[in-house]
C-alpha positions in Angstrom: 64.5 33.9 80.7 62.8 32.3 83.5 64.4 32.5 86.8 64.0 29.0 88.0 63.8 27.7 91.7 62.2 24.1 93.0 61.9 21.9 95.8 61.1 18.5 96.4 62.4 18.8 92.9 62.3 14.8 92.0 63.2 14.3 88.1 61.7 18.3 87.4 58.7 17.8 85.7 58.2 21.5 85.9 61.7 21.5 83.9 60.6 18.8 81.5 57.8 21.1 81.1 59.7 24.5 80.5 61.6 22.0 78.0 58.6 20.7 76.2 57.2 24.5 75.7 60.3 26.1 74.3 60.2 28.4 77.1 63.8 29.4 78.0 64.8 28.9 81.8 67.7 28.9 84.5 67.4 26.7 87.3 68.9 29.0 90.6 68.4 26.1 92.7 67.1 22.7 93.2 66.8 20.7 96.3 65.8 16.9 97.1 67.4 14.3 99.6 66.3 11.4 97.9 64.1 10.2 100.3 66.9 9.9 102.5 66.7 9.7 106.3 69.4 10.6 108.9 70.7 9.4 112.3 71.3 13.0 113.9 68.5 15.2 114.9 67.6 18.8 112.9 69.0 19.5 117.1 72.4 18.5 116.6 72.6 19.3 113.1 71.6 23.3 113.6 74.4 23.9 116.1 76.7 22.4 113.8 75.7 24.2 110.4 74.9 27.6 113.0 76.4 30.9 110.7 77.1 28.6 107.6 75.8 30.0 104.3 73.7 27.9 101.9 76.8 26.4 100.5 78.3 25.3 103.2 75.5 23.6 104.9 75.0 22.3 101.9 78.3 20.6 101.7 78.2 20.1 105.6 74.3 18.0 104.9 76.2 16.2 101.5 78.6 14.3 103.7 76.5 13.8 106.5 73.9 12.3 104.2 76.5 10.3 102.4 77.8 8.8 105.7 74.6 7.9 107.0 72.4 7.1 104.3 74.2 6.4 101.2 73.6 7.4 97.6 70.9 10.5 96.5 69.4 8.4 93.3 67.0 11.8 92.3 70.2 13.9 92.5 71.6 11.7 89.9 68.4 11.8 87.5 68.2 15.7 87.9 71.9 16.4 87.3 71.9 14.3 83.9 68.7 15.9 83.3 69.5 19.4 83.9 71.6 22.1 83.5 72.7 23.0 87.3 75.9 23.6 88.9 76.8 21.0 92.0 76.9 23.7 94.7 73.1 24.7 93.6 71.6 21.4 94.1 70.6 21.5 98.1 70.4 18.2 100.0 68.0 19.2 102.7 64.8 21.6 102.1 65.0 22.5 105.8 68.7 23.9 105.6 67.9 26.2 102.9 68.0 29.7 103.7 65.6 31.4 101.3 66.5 34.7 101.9 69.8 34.1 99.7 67.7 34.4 96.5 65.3 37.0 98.1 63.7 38.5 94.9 65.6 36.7 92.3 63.3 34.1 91.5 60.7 34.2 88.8 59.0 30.7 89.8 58.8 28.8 92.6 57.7 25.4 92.5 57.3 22.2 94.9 55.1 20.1 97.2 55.1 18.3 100.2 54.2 15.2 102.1 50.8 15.4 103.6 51.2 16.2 107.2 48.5 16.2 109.8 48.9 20.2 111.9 49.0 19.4 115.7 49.2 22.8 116.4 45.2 24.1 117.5 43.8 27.4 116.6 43.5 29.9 114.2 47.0 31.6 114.3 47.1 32.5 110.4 50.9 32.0 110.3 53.4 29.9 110.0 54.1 28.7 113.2 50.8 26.5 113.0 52.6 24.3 110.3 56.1 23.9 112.1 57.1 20.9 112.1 56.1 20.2 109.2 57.5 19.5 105.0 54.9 22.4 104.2 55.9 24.7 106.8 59.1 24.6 104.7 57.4 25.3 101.7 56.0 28.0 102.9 58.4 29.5 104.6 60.5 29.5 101.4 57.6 31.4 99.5 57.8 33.9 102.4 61.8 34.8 102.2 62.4 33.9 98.5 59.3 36.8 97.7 59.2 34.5 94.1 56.9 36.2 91.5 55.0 33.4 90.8 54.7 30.2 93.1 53.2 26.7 92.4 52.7 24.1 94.9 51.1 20.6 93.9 49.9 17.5 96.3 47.6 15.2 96.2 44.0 16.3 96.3 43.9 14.1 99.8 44.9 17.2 101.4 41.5 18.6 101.0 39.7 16.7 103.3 43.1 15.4 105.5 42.5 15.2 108.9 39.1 16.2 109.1 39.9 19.3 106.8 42.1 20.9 109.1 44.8 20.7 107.1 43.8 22.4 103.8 42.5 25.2 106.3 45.7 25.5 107.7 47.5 26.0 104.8 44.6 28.4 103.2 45.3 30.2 106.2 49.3 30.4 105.8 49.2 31.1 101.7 46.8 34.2 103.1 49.5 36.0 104.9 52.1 35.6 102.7 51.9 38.5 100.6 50.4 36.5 97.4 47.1 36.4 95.9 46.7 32.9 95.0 44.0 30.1 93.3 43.7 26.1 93.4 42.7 23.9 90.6 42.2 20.1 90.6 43.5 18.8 87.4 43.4 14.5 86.0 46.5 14.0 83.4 43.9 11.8 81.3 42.0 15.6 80.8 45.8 16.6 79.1 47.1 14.4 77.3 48.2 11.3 79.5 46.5 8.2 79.8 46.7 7.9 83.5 43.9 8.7 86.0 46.3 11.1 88.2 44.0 13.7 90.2 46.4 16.6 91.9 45.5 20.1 93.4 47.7 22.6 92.3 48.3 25.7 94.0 48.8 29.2 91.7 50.0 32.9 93.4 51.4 35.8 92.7 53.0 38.1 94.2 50.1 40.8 95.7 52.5 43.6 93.8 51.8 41.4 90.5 48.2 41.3 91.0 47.1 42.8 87.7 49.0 39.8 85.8 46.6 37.7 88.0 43.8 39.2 86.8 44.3 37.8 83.5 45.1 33.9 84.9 42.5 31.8 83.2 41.8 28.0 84.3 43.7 25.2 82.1 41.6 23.9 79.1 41.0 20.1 78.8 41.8 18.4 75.8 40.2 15.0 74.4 42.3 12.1 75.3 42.9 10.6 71.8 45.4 7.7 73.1 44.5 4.9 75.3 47.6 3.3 77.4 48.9 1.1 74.7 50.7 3.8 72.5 52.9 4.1 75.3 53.9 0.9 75.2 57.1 -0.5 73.7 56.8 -4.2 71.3 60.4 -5.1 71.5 60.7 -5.6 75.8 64.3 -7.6 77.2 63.2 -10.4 79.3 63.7 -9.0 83.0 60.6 -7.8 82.6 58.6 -10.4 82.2 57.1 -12.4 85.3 58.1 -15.6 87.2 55.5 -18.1 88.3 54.7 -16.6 91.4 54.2 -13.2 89.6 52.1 -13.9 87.0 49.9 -16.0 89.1 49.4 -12.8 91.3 48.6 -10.8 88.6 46.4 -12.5 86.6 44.3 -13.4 90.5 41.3 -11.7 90.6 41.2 -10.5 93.7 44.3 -8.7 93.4 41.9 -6.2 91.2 42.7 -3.2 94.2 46.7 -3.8 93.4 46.7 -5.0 89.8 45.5 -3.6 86.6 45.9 -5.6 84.0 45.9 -4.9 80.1 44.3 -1.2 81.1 43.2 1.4 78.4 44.0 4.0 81.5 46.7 3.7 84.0 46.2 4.1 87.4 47.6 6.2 89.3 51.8 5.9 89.6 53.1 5.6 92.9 56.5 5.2 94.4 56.1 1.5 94.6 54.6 0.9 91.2 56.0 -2.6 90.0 57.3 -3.6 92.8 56.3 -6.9 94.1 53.8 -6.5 90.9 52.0 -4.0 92.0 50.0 -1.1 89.8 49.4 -1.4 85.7 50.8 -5.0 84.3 50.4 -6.5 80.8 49.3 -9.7 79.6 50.8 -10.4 75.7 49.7 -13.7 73.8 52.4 -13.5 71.4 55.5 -15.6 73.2 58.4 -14.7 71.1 61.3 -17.6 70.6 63.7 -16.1 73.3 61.1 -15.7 75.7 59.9 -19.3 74.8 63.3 -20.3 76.1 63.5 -18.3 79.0 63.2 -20.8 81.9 62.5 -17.3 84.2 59.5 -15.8 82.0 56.3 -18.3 83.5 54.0 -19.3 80.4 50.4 -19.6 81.6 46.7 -19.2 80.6 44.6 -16.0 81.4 41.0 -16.1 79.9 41.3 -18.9 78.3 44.4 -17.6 76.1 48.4 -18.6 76.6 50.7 -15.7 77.1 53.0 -14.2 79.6 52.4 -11.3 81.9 55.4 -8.6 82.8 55.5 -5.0 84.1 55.9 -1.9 82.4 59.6 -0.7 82.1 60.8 3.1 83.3 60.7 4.2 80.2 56.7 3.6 79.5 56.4 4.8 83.0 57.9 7.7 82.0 56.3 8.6 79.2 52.9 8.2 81.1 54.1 11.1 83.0 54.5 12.9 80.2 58.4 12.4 80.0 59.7 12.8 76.5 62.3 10.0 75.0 65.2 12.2 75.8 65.3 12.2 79.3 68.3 9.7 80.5 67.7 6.8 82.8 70.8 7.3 84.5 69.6 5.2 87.6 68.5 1.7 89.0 64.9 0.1 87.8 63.6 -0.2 91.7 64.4 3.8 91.8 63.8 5.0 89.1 60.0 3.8 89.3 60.0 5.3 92.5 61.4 8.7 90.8 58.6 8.4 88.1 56.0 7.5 90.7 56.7 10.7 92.7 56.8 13.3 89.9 54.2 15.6 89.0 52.8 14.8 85.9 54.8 16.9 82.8 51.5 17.8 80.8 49.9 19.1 83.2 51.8 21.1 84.6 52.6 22.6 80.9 49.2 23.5 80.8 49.6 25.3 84.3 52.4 27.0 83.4 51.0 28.1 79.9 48.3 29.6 81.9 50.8 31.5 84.0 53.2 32.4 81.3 49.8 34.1 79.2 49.3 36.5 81.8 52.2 38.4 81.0 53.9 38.0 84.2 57.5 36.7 83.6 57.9 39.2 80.5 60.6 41.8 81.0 59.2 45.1 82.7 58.9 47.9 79.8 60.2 50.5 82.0 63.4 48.5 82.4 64.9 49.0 78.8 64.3 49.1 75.4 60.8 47.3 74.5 61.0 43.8 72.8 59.7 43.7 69.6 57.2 41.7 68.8 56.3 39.3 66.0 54.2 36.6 64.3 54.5 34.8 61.8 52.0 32.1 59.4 53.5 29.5 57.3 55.9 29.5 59.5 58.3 26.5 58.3 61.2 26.5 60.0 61.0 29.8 61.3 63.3 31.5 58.8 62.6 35.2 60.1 62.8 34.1 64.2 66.3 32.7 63.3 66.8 36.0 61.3 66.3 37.9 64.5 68.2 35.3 66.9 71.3 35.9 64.1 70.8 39.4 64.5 70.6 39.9 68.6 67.4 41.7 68.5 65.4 40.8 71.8 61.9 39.5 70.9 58.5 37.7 71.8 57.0 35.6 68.9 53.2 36.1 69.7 52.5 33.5 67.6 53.4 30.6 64.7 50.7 28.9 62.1 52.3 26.0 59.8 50.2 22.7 59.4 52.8 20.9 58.2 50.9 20.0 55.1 48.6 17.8 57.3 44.3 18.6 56.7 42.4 18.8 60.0 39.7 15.7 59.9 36.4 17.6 58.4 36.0 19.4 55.3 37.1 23.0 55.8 33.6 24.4 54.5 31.7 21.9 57.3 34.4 23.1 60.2 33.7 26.9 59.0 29.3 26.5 59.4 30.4 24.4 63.0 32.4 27.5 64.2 29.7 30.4 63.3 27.8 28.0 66.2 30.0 28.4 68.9 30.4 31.9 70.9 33.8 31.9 72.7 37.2 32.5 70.8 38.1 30.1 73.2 35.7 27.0 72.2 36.2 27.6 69.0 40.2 27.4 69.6 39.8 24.0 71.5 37.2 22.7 68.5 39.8 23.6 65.4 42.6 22.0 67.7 40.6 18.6 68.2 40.1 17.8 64.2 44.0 18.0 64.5 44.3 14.2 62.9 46.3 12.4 66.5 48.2 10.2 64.8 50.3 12.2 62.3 52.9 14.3 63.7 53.2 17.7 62.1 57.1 17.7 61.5 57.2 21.2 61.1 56.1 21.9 64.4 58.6 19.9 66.0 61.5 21.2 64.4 59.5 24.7 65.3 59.3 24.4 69.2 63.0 22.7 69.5 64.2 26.0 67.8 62.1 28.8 69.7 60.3 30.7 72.3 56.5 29.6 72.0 54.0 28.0 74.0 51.7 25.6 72.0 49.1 27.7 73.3 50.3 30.5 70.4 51.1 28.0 67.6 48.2 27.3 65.7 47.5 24.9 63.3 45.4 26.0 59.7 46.0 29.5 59.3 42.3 29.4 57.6 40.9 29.4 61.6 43.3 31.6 62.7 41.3 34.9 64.2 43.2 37.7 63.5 41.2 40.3 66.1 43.0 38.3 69.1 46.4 40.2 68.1 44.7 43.3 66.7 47.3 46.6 67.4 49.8 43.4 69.0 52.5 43.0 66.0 55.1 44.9 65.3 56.3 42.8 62.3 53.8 39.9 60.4 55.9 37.5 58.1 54.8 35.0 56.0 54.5 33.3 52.5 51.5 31.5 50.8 51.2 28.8 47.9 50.6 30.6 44.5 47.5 30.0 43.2 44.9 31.3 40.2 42.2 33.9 41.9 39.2 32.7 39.7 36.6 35.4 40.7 36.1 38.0 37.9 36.2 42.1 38.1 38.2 44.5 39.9 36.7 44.6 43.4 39.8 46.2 44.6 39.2 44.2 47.9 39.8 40.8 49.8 36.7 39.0 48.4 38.9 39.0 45.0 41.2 36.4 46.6 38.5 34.7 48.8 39.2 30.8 48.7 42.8 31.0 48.5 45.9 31.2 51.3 46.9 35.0 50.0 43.4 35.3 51.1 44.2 34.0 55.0 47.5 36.8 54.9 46.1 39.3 53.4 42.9 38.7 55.5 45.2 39.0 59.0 47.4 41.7 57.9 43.7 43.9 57.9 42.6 41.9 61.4 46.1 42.2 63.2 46.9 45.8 61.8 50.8 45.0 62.2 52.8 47.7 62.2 55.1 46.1 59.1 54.4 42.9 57.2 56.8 40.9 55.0 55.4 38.9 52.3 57.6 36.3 50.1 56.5 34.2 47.6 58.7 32.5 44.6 59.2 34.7 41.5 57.1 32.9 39.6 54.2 35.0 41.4 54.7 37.8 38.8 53.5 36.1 35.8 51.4 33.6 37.3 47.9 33.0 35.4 49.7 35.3 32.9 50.0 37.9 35.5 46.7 38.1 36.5 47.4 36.7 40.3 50.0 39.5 40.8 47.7 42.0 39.5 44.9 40.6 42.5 47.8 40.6 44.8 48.5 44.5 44.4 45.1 45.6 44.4 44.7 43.5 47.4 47.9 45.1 49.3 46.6 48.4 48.0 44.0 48.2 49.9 44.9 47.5 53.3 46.1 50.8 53.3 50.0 50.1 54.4 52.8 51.5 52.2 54.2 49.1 50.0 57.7 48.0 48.8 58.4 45.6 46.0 61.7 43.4 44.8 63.2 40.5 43.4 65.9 39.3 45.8 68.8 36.8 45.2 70.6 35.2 48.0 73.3 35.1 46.4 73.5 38.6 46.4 73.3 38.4 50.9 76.1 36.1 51.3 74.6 32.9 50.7 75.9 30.6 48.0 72.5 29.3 46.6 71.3 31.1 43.6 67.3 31.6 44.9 65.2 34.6 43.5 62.2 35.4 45.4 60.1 38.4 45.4 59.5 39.9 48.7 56.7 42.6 49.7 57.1 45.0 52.5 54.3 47.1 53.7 54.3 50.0 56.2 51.3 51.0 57.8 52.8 54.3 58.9 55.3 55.9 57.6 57.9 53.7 55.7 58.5 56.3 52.9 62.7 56.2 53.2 62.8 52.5 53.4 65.1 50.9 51.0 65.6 47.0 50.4 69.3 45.9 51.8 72.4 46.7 49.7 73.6 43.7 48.1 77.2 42.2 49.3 80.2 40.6 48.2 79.5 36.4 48.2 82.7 35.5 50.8 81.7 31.5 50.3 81.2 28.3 48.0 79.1 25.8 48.8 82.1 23.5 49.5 82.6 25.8 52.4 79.2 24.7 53.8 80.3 20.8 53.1 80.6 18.8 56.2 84.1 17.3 55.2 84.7 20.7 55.2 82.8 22.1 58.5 82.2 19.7 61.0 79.2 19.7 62.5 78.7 22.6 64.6 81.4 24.7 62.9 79.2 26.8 61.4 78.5 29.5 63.7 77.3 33.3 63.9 79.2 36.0 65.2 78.2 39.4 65.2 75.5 38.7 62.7 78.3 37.3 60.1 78.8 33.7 59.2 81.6 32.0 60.5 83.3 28.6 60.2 85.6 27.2 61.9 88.5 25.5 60.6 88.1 21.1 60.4 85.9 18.6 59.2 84.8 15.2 59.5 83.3 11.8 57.9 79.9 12.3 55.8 77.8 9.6 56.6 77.6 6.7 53.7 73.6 7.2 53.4 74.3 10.2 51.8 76.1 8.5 48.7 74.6 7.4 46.0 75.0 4.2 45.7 75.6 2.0 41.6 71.9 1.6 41.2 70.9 5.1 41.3 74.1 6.6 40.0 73.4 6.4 36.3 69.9 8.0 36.5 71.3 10.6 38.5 73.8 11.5 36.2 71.8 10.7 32.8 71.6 13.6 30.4 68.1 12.7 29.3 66.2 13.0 25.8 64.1 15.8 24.1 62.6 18.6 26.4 63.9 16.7 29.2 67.3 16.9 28.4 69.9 18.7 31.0 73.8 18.6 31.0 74.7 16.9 34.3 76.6 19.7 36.8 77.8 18.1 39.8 80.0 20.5 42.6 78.8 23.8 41.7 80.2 26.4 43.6 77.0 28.3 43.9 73.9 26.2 44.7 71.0 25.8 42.6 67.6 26.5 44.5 67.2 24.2 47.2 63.7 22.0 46.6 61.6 20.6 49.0 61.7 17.2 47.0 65.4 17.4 47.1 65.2 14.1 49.4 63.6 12.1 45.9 67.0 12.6 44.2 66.5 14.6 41.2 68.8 14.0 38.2 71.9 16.3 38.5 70.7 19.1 36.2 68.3 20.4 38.6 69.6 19.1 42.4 72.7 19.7 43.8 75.3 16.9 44.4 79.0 17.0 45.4 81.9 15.0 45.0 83.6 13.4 48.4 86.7 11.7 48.6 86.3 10.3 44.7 82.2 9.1 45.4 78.9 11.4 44.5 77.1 12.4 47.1 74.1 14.3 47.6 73.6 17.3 50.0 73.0 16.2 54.0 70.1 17.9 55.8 72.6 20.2 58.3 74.2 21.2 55.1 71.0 22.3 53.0 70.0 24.5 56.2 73.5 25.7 55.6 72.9 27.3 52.3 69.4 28.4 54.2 71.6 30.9 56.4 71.1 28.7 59.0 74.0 27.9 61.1 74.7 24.8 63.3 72.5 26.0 66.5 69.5 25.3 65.0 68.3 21.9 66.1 67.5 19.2 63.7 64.8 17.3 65.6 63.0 15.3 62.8 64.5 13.0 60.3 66.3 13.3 56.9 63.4 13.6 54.9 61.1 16.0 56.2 64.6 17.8 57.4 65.1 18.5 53.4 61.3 19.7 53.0 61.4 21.7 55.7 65.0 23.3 54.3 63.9 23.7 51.2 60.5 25.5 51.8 62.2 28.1 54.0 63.4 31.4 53.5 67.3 31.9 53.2 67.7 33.7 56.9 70.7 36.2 55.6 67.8 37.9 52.9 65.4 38.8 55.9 68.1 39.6 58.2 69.4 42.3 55.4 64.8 43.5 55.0 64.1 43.5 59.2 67.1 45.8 59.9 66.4 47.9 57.1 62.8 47.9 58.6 63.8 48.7 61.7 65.8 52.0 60.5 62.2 52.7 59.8 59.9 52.2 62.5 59.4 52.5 66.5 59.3 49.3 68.3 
């Protein structure tokens, strides 16, 4: 958990950022006045706040800011934004005592206006940047001690007054006790359409030194998107010009304030659409209620009629790099100031990826017990990380591979000659990532990183390019599955080449690169008479010679607590020791399905507690989509002829196997359906990850139907909760 401190802390793009990574976090303190300016002097203000603690200048600066300048508009966006407490959020960066949170701060983060130094010399401290928003920056950095600090402006600052500047502050980060380096970074190299050019600032702590040894400078990626997939179709009228506007707009000599109809924004500022000013668009297609809109001016622009309007907050926002989720909580006119003033959210993901891969905010080894570490490849869901979540064990995942069932854009043969080309693991990381297809989200992913710990950095994308030798002697436990397929090469070669060309291949094949201390394998039953047995016969041989000590069974969830009759075989595999480990004890089933029913257990009444299941007493309204409805209802329920005939079995009280084309309505022989309130329903999503052992914590963050894929392709959670702690009876972490 990152320990989480900013100033000049605007909307928190370095929080969106944390967000957008997974990576957990705890915001100590914020601070911003909101651009605010006040009547009485720092003078006055510093005999009056003289032996106060942080909290109660803090409260002293709140109504003195209120009286004489009114409302803090970014306190208002932060604070829906974020989790913080009032008394943490500090008006006034120059009333902050640092020393308060002297060594309790992980990261650091904030800029500055750009200030000329009128202080001459070479002092090499502080006292040449008095005065000054960066003086209390830096002074900050010096009392706080932070273990990591970043600190962004505009790459102006380079050359500012003659160069003076940048010197001066080179000179100050120098004697602070931090070893430190400066990138300049464009969002349109990460992501963003927007030509956005910052410096950013990285140290660490001189104690921490070693972790910046292993800092290495953010990777560019392609930009695949040009301005317009940003943009919303459906835009309320406000937003469109009047006369005067659009006559502005369309002027060409208005080409050093307006851009109109850009593939790449310019640059936000604070004063971005006001008085139509920055990135505008022109749209030829006049809608009716536009057409009747005396306000919205219809003219001609290149020969063409249309009307011309701004963008609204929300694209704005999102060409920062803002997510959907963030809440506009504020006025238009400030909240384009807020969006203009914030640091753009890709980038700094990829600067704080580059931070969190040195290894520097991980918990010191000599401080407890050491986390254990583990990886997984068709990942789904991320069945075993919620297995260890339910179970309290502390953890790193070091990293994820699922491509949600979407093919990178060349033939895997041509990618595989391309790669044998390149020399840097590095190079050929960035090419594998850019055949990624950009306009199909992998769902899996998504519902992946809103559940865990993981920078994107670490979850990769084909498990075929995946290179093993990265995480050799890395992985305490390597879980994962793989689609069953015929091995066609003939012989016993006792060796990987006899699965070459399929996924058992790309396990097997990292289980002998990674050399993990344990690896769980899981596949459907099925696998043991597959190709007439033949595929489970090249799947021993295979595991036999990887030289790890193997355990085989057929496991029923059922049998772990979960209603949901699913057989799967699991391997385990020790690569030293393992000889006394057993397969989990099977347990008394304490629930039905029904008890998994939302009518039953409202949403978020199903809980963990002390590694058990619990639910909560109360229920509520199922949703109508989930009933079928008088056209479907007799297909559902038809017996069917011949070989396809099945007796109809509706509210079961133990599941049949989940499916991943449970969301195609399968007729109710082989899906499961209930009965609510007199009308047949089939499952909902939060209820399928129910009978998955997962409880109501685990965020659904992608629709219904690749919800019930995702669901149905897991692992039940309880089965490799029972397997990891009998593992860990077995092994040092």
């Amino acid at each position: 958990m990152i320990k989480l401190g900013t100033v000049f802390s605007g909307i928190g793009a370095v929080e969106h950022a944390l967000d957008r990574l997974g990576i957990p976090y705890e915001i100590e303190f914020a601070c911003d006045n909101g651009e605010r300016k006040l009547k009485t002097s720092y003078e006055e203000i510093a005999i009056a706040t003289k032996g106060m603690n942080n909290a109660e200048k803090n409260a002293y600066m709140a109504r003195l800011y209120d009286k004489e300048s009114g409302v803090n508009y970014v306190e208002q966006s932060y604070k829906a934004n974020y989790k913080i407490s009032d008394d943490r959020f500090y008006q006034d960066v120059k009333l902050l005592d640092g020393n308060e949170y002297r060594n309790k701060i992980d990261l650091f983060v904030g800029g500055s206006p750009c200030q000329s130094f009128s202080v001459m010399g070479k002092r090499e401290g502080l006292e040449e940047a008095r005065g000054t928003l960066f003086y209390e920056y830096a002074r900050l950095v010096k009392e706080i001690r932070p273990k990591v600090f970043i600190y962004e402006n505009v790459t102006g600052m380079l050359n500012h007054d003659g160069g003076h500047t940048w010197e001066v502050i080179s000179n100050i980060f120098n004697t602070l006790g931090y070893v430190w380096k400066y990138w300049v970074l464009n969002a349109k190299d990460f992501g963003l359409p927007q030509n956005r050019r910052r410096i950013f600032v990285v140290g660490f702590r001189k104690d921490l030194s070693a972790f910046f040894e292993n800092l290495t400078d953010p990777v560019k990626i392609k930009l695949t998107q040009d301005m317009t997939a940003f943009l919303d179709h459906d835009i309320p009228n406000k937003y469109y010009l009047p006369e005067k506007g659009f006559k502005r707009v369309i002027d060409p000599n208005q080409i050093k304030h307006v851009a109109l109809n850009g593939k790449i924004a310019r640059c936000q500022v604070a004063c971005q659409q006001y008085n139509w000013f920055g990135d505008m668009r022109f749209e030829t297609e006049i809608p009716q209620r536009l057409e009747d809109d005396p306000r919205v001016y219809k003219g001609e622009y290149k020969g063409q009629r249309g009307v011309a309007r701004c963008l609204t907050p929300r694209e704005c926002l999102r060409l920062m790099g803002f997510a959907d989720t963030f809440k506009i909580v504020v006025p238009d006119t400030q909240m384009y100031r807020q969006v203009g003033n914030s640091i753009a959210v890709n980038v700094m993901m990829e600067v704080v990826k580059r931070i969190n891969l040195t290894g520097v905010f991980k918990p010191d080894n000599n401080s407890g017990s050491k986390r254990l570490q583990i990886a997984t490849i068709f990942s789904g869901i991320g069945a075993a990380e919620f297995a260890l979540k339910r179970l309290g064990i502390e953890h790193d995942i070091v990293f994820a591979c699922d491509n949600g069932e979407i093919d990178l854009l060349k033939p895997i043969d041509e990618i595989a000659e391309e790669l044998k080309k390149i020399p840097t693991l590095e190079e050929r990381k960035a090419y594998v990532k850019s055949l990624i297809p950009p306009k199909r989200a992998n769902a899996v992913k998504k519902s992946y990183l809103a559940n865990y710990d993981i920078d994107e950095e670490h979850y990769y994308h084909d498990v075929r390019f995946l290179e093993g030798s990265e995480y050799k002697g890395k992985v305490d436990i390597f879980v994962g599955g793989s689609p069953c397929q015929s091995f066609t090469l003939l012989g016993y070669q006792k060796g990987l080449e006899e699965a070459r060309g399929t996924l058992f291949y790309e396990f097997a094949r990292l289980v002998k690169e990674i050399e993990p201390k344990v690896f769980i394998y899981e596949n459907v039953q099925g696998l043991l008479k597959h190709d007439k047995g033949r595929t489970w016969e090249v799947v021993q041989r295979v595991f036999n010679s990887l030289g790890y000590k193997l355990h085989t069974k057929v496991l029923d969830a059922v049998n772990y607590g979960i209603p949901q009759k699913r057989r799967r075989v699991f391997v385990v595999g020790f690569k030293n020791g393992g000889e006394n480990f057993t397969f989990p004890q099977e347990k008394e089933l304490r629930f039905k399905m029904q008890d998994f029913l939302l009518e039953n257990a409202a949403e978020g009444h199903v809980k963990a507690v002390d590694k058990q299941i619990v639910i909560e007493p109360g229920g509520q309204e199922v949703p109508d989509k989930y009933f079928l409805s008088d056209r479907i209802l007799p297909g559902i329920m038809c017996e069917g002829t011949g070989g396809f005939s099945m007796k109809p079995e509706i509210d079961l009280e133990i599941a049949r196997p989940l499916m991943s084309t449970m969301h195609k309505m399968h007729r109710a022989g082989e899906d499961n359906y209930v009965t609510t309130k007199g009308r047949i329903r089939r499952l909902a999503p939060r209820e399928c990850l129910r009978l998955m052992g997962f409880t109501d914590d685990f965020k659904i963050a992608v629709a219904d139907t690749p919800m019930y894929k995702q669901a149905g392709n897991s692992v039940v959670v309880d089965v490799l909760m029972g397997i990891i702690e009998e593992i860990l009876k077995c092994m040092e972490v």
